[in-house]
N, C-alpha and C positions, 0 to 999 in steps of 0.2 A: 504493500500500500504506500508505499515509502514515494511511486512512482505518481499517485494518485495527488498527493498533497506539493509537492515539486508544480506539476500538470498548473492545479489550483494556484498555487502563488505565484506562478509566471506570470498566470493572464492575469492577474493581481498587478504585476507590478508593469505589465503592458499597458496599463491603467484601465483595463475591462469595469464596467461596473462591477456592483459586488455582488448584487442577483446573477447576472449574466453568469460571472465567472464561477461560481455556484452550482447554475442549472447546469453548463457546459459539459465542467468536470464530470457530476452525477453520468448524465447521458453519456459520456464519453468510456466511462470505465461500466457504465453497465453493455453497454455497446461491447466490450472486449468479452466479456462475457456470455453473453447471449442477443438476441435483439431487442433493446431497451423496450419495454410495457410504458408506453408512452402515459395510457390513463391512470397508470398507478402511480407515477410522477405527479401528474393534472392534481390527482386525488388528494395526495401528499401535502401537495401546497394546497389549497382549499381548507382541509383540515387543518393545517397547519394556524390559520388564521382563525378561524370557525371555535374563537376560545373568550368566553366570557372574561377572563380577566383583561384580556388583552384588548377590550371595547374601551376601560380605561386611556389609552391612548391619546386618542384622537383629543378624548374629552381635556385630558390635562394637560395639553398641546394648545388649545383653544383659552382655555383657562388662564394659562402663563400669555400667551398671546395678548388676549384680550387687558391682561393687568400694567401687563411691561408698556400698552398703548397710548393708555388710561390713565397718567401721570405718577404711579403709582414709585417709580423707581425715583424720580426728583424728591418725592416724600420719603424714601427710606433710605437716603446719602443724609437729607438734614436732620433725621431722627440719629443717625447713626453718628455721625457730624459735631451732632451736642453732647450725646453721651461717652465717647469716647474721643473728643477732637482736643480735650485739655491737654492728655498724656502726651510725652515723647512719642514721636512717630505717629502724630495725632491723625494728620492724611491718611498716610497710610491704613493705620487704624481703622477709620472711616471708610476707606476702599475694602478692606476685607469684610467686614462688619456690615457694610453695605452690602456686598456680594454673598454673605450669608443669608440675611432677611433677603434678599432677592432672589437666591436659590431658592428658599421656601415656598415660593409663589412661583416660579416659571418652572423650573425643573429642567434647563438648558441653560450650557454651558455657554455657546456663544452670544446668546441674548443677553444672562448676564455681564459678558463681557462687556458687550456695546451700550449696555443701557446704562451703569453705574459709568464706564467707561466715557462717555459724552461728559458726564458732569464730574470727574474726577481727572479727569487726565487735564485739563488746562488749569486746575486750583493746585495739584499737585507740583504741577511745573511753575508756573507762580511763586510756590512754598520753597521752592531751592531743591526739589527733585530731580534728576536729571532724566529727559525725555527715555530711557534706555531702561533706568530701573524702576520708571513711571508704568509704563507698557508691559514690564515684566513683572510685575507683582499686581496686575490688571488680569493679566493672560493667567496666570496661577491660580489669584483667589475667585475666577470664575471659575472655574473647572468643577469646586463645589457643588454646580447645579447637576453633577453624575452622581454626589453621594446624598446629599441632603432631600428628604421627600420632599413632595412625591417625584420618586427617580424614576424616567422611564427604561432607562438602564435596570433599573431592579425589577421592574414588571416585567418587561423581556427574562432577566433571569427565571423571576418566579415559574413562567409561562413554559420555559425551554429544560429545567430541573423537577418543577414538580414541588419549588419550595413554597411556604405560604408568604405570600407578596405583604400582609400585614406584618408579621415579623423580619422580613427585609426592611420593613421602612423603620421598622424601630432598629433596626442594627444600623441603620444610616444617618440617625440622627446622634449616638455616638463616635460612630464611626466621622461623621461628620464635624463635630466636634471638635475633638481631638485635631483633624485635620484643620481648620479652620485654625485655632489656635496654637498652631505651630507656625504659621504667617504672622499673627501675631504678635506672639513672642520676636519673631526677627524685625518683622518693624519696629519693636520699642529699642530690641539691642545696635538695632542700624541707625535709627535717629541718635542715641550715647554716643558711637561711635564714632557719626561723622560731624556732630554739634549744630545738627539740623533744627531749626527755631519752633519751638512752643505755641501754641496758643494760648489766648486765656479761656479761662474754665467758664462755661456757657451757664448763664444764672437757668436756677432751675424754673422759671416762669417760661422762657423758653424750650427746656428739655419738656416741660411739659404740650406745652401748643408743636412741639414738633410730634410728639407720640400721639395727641390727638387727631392731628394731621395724617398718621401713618399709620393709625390705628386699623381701620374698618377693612386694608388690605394686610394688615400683618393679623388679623384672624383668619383668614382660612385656612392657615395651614391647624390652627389649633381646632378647628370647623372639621378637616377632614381628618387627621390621627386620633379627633375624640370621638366623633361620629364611629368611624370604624373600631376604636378598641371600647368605645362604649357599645356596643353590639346594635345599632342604631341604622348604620347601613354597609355593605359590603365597600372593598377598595373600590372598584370599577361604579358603584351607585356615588361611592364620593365624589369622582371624577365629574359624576353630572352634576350634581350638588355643588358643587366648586364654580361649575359655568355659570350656573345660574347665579350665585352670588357673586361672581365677578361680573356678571352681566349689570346687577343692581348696583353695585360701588361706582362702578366706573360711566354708566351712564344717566345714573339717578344722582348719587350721593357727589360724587367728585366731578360729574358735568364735561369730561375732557374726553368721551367718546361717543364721535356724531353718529347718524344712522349712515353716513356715507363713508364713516374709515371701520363702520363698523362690517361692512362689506370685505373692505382691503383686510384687515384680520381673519374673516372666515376664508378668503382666498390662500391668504400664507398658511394656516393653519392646516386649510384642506394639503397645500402643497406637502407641509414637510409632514404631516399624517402617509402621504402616499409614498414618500420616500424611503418611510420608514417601513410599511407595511408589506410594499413590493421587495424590499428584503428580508422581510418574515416570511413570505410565502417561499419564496425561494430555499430559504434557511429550512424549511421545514422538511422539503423533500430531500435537501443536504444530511439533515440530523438522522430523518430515514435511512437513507444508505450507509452512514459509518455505522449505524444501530448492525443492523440487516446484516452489515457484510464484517463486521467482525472488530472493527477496527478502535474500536473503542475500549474493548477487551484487549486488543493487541496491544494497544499503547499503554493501557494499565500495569499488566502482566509486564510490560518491555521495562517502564519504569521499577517496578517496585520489583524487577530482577536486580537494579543497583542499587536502591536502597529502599527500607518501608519507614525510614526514622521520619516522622511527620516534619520534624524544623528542616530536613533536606529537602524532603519533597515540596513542603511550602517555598521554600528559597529559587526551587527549581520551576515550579508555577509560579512566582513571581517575575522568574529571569522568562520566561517566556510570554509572559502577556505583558511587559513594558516593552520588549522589541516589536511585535506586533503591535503596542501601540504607538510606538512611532512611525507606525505605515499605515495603521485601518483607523475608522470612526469607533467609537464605542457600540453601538449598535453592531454593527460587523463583528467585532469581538466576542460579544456575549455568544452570538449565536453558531459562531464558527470553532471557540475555545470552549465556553462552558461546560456542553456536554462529555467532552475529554478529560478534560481538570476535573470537574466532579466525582468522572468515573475513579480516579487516581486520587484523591483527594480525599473520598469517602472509605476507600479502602485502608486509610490511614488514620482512620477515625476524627477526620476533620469535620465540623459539625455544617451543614448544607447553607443554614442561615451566617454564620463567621465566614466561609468561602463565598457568598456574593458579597460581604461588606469587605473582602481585601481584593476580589475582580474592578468592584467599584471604585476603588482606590485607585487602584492599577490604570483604568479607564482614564480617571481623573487627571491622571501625572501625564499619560499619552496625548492629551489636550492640549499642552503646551511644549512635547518634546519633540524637537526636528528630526529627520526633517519633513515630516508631514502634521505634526500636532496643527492641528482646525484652526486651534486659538491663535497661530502664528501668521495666520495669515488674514483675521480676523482683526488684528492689531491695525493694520495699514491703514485699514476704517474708521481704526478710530484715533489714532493722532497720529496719522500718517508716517508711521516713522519705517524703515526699511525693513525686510525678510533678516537681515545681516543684524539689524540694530537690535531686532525683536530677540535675536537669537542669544547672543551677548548677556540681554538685560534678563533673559528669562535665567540662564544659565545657577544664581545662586539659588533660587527657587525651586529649581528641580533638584539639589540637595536637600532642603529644607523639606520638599516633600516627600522623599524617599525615607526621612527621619519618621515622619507620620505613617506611611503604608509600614515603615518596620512593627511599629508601635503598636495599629492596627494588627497587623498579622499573626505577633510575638505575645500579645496581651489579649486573648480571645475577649475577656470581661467587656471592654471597651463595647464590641459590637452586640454581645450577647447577653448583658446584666439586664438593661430594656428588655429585651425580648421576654428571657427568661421569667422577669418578675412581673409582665403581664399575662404572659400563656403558661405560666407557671413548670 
C-alpha cells in the first residue's frame, strides 16, 4: 500500500484538489485490483455525508459568518483592549485575547485572522511593534479558531472516529486554553524584554460599557456548551440555535447587518459549507477503502512493531500530522490522518477524546507553518506585509506553540478533566 499513499501525495503536491486527489487514488488502486464498483464508490460518498452530526456544519459556518459581519469583532478587541490592555504587552495581549472571544463565535481560523487583524495590526504598529512580529502573532493567535468550540475541525473528527462531538468540544476548551495562554505568557515576557511602552489601566466604567457592548455576542458560545451539556439540545440542534440568535444580535440588537449583506453572508457561507463538504464526501469513500483493504490495520501493526510505548507513539503522531500540516488544510487532515492515528493510537491506550484535542492542536500550528500554512498567506490581506516577512515574524510563535501541543499531548488532564467531570 506503500505504493497507494506515494500515488495520493503526488497529485497532492501537483496541486490536484483534495477530493479529486482522493477519488483518483481510490478508483485507481481499486482498478488494479478488479474493475472498480463505481456505485459502491457513488454510495460511499453519499453516506459518507448522510450524518446528523455533521448538518452542524453549515449551521456554524453561517453563525460565525453572520457575527464576524455584524460588528461583533470591533466589540470584542475593545472589550478585550480594556481588560487586558494595562499589562506589559498590552496589544499584544489584546490581539490574542481578542482572537480567543472571536474563536468562540466563528470557529475559523482565517476569519479570525482578518477580523481582529483589521483592527489590531495598524494600533499595534503604532504601539512600536514591528510590522513582522505584528502579522506573526496575528497569524498564531488565530489559529485558535481549530481548537476553541464550536471547532469544525472536531465535528469532522467526531463524525470520521465515532467520538462524541460534545466531549470534543469540552477537550477544546482546555485544550484551548492552555494554548491561548502560552501566547500570552510571551507577549508579557517580549514586551520586559524589548521595553515596549504600557498603557494606562482602563477605568472600570469603561471595562464595563465595553463588556456590555460585547456582551449579547460573547453569549452564544455559553448559549450552545450549556444548551448541549445541559441536555436541552443536541451539538448539530445548537448549530441552528446559534443562527438564529446571531441572526437577532446582529440585525435587531446591534443594527450592522442589512437585508442586503445579509444575502452576501448566506453566499460565502453557502461557499465554504460546499468546500468543505465536497471533501467529506470524497473522504468518505477514501476512509472506505483503507477500512476494506487493510491498511489501517497494516499501518497499526507496522507501527506498534517498533514501538507500543504510548509517549513514542504520540511523538510519532505528532511528527506526522505537523508535516502534513505544512502542506494540507485542517479539514484534509482530519479526514485523511484520523482514521490511521486513531487506529494506532487507541491501540496504545490513548483515550479517542485526548487524541482529537492534540490532532486539533497539531491542525492549529499547520495554520501558520510554511510553507503552505493558510494563515501565511492570509497575512498579505491584512497588513500587506510579504510571504518572506510573514514567515520571519511567525517563526518564534511556532516555538511557543509547539511548547503548548507538548503540554497538551504530555498532560492528558488538560483536554480531559472537562470532559470527564461532565460525562463522568
Amino acid at each position: 500500500m506503500t505504493g497507494f499513499f506515494v500515488f495520493l501525495f503526488s497529485l497532492l503536491a501537483l496541486g490536484f484538489p483534495i477530493f479529486i486527489a482522493l477519488l483518483m487514488a481510490v478508483l485507481l488502486f481499486m482498478a488494479m485490483d478488479s474493475a472498480p464498483n463505481l456505485n459502491v464508490v457513488i454510495q460511499r460518498m453519499f453516506s459518507g455525508v448522510d450524518s446528523f452530526p455533521l448538518m452542524a456544519i453549515p449551521f456554524f459556518i453561517l453563525a460565525g459568518t453572520m457575527m464576524a459581519s455584524g460588528g461583533l469583532s470591533r466589540r470584542i478587541v475593545r472589550l478585550a483592549q480594556a481588560v487586558v490592555g494595562a499589562f506589559p504587552g498590552g496589544f499584544g495581549m489584546t490581539t490574542v485575547s481578542g482572537s480567543m472571544f472571536f474563536s468562540a463565535i466563528s470557529g475559523s481560523s482565517p476569519a479570525t485572522v482578518v477580523a481582529v487583524g483589521k483592527l489590531m495590526f495598524p494600533a499595534m504598529v503604532r504601539a512600536g511593534y514591528t510590522p513582522r512580529s505584528t502579522i506573526g502573532l496575528l497569524m498564531s493567535a488565530g489559529s485558535l479558531g481549530i481548537v476553541i468550540p464550536p471547532s469544525i475541525f472536531m465535528i469532522v473528527y467526531g463524525a470520521v472516529t465515532g467520538t462524541s462531538i460534545g466531549a470534543l468540544f469540552l477537550a477544546g476548551v482546555g485544550a484551548g486554553l492552555v494554548y491561548g495562554v502560552c501566547f500570552l505568557v510571551f507577549c508579557y515576557v517580549h514586551a520586559r524584554w524589548t521595553g515596549l511602552p504600557v498603557q494606562e489601566r482602563t477605568p472600570l466604567r469603561e471595562v464595563w460599557s465595553a463588556f456590555k457592548g460585547a456582551a449579547w455576542g460573547l453569549a452564544i458560545p455559553f448559549i450552545i456548551l450549556g444548551g448541549i451539556y445541559g441536555g436541552v439540545f443536541t451539538p448539530t440542534e445548537a448549530s441552528a440555535v446559534a443562527v438564529v440568535y446571531a441572526t437577532f444580535v446582529t440585525m435587531v440588537i446591534y443594527r450592522e447587518l442589512s437585508l442586503r449583506e445579509l444575502f452576501r453572508v448566506l453566499l460565502d457561507s453557502a461557499t465554504l459549507t460546499a468546500q468543505v463538504m465536497i471533501i467529506l464526501t470524497a473522504a468518505a469513500a477514501f476512509a472506505w477503502f483503507i477500512s476494506t483493504s487493510g491498511v489501517t490495520r497494516t499501518l497499526a501493526v507496522s507501527v506498534l512493531a517498533i514501538t507500543d510505548n504510548p509517549v513514542a507513539v504520540l511523538l510519532l503522531i505528532n511528527l506526522i500530522v505537523l508535516i502534513a500540516g505544512m502542506l494540507l488544510d485542517p479539514t484534509s487532515i482530519v479526514v485523511i490522518l484520523a482514521p490511521i492515528v486513531y487506529a494506532v493510537a487507541t491501540q496504545v491506550g490513548v483515550d479517542p477524546v485526548h487524541l482529537g484535542a492534540i490532532l486539533a492542536v497539531n491542525a492549529a500550528v499547520g495554520m501558520f507553518t510554511p510553507p503552505l500554512g493558510l494563515n501565511l498567506f492570509v497575512a498579505s490581506s491584512v497588513g500587506n506585509v510579504s510571504y518572506a516577512d510573514a514567515i520571519i515574524g511567525v517563526l518564534p510563535l511556532i516555538l511557543i506553540a509547539l511548547v503548548a501541543l507538548l503540554l497538551v499531548t504530555f498532560i492528558p488532564a488538560i483536554s480531559l478533566w472537562l470532559p470527564s467531570t461532565v460525562y463522568g
